[in-house]
N, C-alpha and C positions, 0 to 999 in steps of 0.2 A: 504493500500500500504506500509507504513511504518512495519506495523507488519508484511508482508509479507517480507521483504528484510532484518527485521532482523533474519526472523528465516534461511532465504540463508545465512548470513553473518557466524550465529553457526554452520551450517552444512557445511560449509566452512573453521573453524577453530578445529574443533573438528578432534580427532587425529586419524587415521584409525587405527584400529586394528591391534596388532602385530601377524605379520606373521612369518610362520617357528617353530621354536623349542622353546616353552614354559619358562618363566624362570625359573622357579620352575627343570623343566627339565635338563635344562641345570646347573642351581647348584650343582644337585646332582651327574651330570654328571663329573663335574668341581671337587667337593669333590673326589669321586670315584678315579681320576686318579690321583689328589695327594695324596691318600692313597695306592693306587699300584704304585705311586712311591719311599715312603714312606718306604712300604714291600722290593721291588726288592733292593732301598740304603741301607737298613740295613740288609739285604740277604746278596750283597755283600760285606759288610762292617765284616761280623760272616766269610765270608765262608775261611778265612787264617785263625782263628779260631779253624775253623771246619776241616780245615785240618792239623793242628796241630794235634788233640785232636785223630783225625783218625789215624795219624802214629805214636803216642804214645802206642797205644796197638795192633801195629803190631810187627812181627817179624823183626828180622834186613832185612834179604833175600826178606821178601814182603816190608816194608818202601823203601828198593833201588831199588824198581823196576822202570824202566821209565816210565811205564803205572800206573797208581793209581790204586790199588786194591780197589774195592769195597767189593767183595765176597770173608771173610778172616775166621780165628778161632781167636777171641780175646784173648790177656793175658796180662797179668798184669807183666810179668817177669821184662819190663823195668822200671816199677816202684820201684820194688822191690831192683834192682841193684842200682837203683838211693838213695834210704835209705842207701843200704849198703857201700856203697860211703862214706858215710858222709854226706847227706843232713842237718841234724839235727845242726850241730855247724854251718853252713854257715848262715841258717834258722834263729837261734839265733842273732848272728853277724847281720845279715839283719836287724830283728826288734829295736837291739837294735841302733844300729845308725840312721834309720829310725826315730823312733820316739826321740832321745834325740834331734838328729837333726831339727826336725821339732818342737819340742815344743822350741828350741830356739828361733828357726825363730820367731813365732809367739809372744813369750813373747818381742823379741827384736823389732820384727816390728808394733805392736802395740804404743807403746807410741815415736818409730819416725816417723809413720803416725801419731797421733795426733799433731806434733811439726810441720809440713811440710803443717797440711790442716787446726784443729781447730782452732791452735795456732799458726799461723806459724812464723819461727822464720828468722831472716834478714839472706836474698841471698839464699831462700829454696829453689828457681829454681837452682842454683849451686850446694847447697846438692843433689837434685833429678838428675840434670846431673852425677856428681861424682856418683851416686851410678849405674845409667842405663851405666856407664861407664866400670866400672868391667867387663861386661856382653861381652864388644868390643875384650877384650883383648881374643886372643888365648889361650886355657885350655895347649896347646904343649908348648906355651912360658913361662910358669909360672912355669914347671913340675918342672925343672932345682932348681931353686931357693929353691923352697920349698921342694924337696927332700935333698938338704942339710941343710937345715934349722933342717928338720924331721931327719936327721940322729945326727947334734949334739946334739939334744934334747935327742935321744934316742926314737923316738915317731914312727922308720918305721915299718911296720907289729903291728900296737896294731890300737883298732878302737877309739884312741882318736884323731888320726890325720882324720880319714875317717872323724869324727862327726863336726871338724872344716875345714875342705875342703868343705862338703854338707854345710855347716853356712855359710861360706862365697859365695858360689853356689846356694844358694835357697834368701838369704837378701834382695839383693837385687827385687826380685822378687816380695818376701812378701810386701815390703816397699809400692810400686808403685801401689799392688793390693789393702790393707789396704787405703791406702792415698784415690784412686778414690773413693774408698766404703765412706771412711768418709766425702767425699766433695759431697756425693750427702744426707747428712743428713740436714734436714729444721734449719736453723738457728735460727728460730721461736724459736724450741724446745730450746735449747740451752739459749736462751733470758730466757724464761721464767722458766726456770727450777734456772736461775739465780737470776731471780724478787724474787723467792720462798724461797731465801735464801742458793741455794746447793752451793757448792765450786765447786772448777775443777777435785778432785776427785771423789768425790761424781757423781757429773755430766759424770765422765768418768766411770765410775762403774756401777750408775744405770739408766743410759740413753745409752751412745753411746754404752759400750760392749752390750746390750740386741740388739739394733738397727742393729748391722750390725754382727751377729750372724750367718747368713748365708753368708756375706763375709771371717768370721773367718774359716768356714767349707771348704769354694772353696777353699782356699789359702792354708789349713793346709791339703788339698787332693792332690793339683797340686804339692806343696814341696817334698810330701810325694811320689807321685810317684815318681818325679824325681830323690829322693834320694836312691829306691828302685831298678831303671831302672840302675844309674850309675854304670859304668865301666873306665872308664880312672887312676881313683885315686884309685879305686882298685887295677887295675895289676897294676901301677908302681908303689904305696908306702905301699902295701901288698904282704904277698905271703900264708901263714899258715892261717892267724888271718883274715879272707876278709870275702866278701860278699855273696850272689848266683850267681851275673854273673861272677865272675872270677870262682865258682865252675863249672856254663855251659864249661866253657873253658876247663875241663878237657877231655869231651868227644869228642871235636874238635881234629879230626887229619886226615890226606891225606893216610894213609896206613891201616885205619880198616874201617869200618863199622859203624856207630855209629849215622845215621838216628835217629832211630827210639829209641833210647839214649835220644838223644840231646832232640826228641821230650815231651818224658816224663817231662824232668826238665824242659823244659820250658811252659809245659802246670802247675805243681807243683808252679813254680816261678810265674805264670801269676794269679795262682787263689787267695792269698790275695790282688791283685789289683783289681780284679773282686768285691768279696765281698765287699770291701773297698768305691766302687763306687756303689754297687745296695745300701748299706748300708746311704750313703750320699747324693744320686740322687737327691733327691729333695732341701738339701738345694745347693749340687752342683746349680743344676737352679737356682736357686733362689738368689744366689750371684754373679754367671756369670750376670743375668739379671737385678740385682740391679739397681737401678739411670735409666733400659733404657724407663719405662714409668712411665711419671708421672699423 
């Protein structure tokens, strides 16, 4: 009787079989549609891209039509016009402020994130305020000041004023991304590297610069665009000696044509940011993502 009631009691508690859609099914189901969501967000995420790239080797008369030409004759004519322009000095000018600008940044934002996170030095929450401060003030309300500044120096139209307008435009930036990156470094490390006898350079040399390697990559791509992208400090403290986006400006105008212009230079302008980022991708991730699991 007993062994009787308890084999009711297991057949009682035992869990009936799952019915419906298998799980195994249903995962693969689940994957699947966030992989076609996956496609169609980065579909449309290319397709202003793609439509760029499209009205660059149209004519002017097809680029302005209001219907999008699909069925055209490709040429390359607005490329060509776009060299003879003058791409080539803007091009120059681009890189070199680009990168002088950006190798400041990071030389200079490196050892005041180490001073604000490893080291930190008294009232660094007030330094990091002041610096995220800069950021508040209107780029309009500053122009004023430092165009006269820039003019009794002698410094308007030369790209020594571009490289310190992007320095003080990108600092703060670097600072704050640097800082997070080093605060998610094991202090472990740091101890022990100590017990072992290394100093604070040493220890910043051949531990933290290796360690956050791929923060230095995110930080010195994110500047890098941004100092690429600028336009404000172009047009008003250049005009000969500038960038590529004050060059874009030259095929901006209300009485021509110049679609399919504009679109050349700015597919031209777009593709060392392209490279720049298939080039970097992974440590991009990988310093975006720093410190998020541990």
């Amino acid at each position: 009787m007993t062994i009787t009631t308890d084999r009711q009691a297991v057949k009682r508690r035992a869990p009936e079989p799952t019915r419906g859609v298998p799980m195994r099914v249903r995962r693969r189901l689940k994957g699947l549609l966030m992989a076609t969501g996956a496609w169609v967000g980065s579909l449309l995420l290319f397709l202003p891209i793609a439509y760029m790239v499209l009205k660059s080797v149209q004519t002017e008369q097809d680029a302005a039509a209001a219907a999008p030409k699909l069925v055209f004759t490709p040429t390359m004519e607005n490329y060509s016009q776009a060299f003879d322009a003058g791409f080539w000095p803007y091009a120059i000018n681009s890189l070199v402020v680009v990168l002088v600008s950006t190798l400041l940044v990071v030389v200079l934002a490196v050892p005041a994130a180490y001073a604000l996170s490893i080291r930190p030095v008294e009232k660094s929450q007030d330094v990091l305020f002041f610096f995220i401060s800069t950021k508040m003030m209107p780029v309009a309300a500053a122009i004023i000041p430092v165009y006269v500044v820039a003019t009794q120096l002698g410094a308007l139209n030369t790209l020594g004023i571009l490289i310190v307008m992007h320095l003080g435009m990108n600092l703060p930036l670097g600072i704050w991304m640097m800082r997070s990156f080093m605060q998610e470094i094991p202090r472990e490390i740091l101890e022990a590297a100590s017990v072992d006898g290394a100093g604070r350079w040493r220890a910043a040399v051949s531990i933290i610069l290796p360690l956050i390697r791929p923060g230095l990559a995110s930080t010195a791509l994110l500047c890098a665009v941004f100092s690429w992208n600028e336009y404000f400090f172009a047009v008003n403290l250049t005009n000969s000696t500038s960038t590529l986006p004050l060059f874009m400006q030259k095929f901006l105008s209300f009485g021509e044509l110049y679609t399919a212009h504009v679109a050349a230079v700015a597919t031209l302008v777009s593709i060392p940011v392209i490279i720049a980022g298939w080039m970097a991708q992974k440590s991009l991730v990988r310093g975006l993502l720093f410190g998020a699991v541990k």
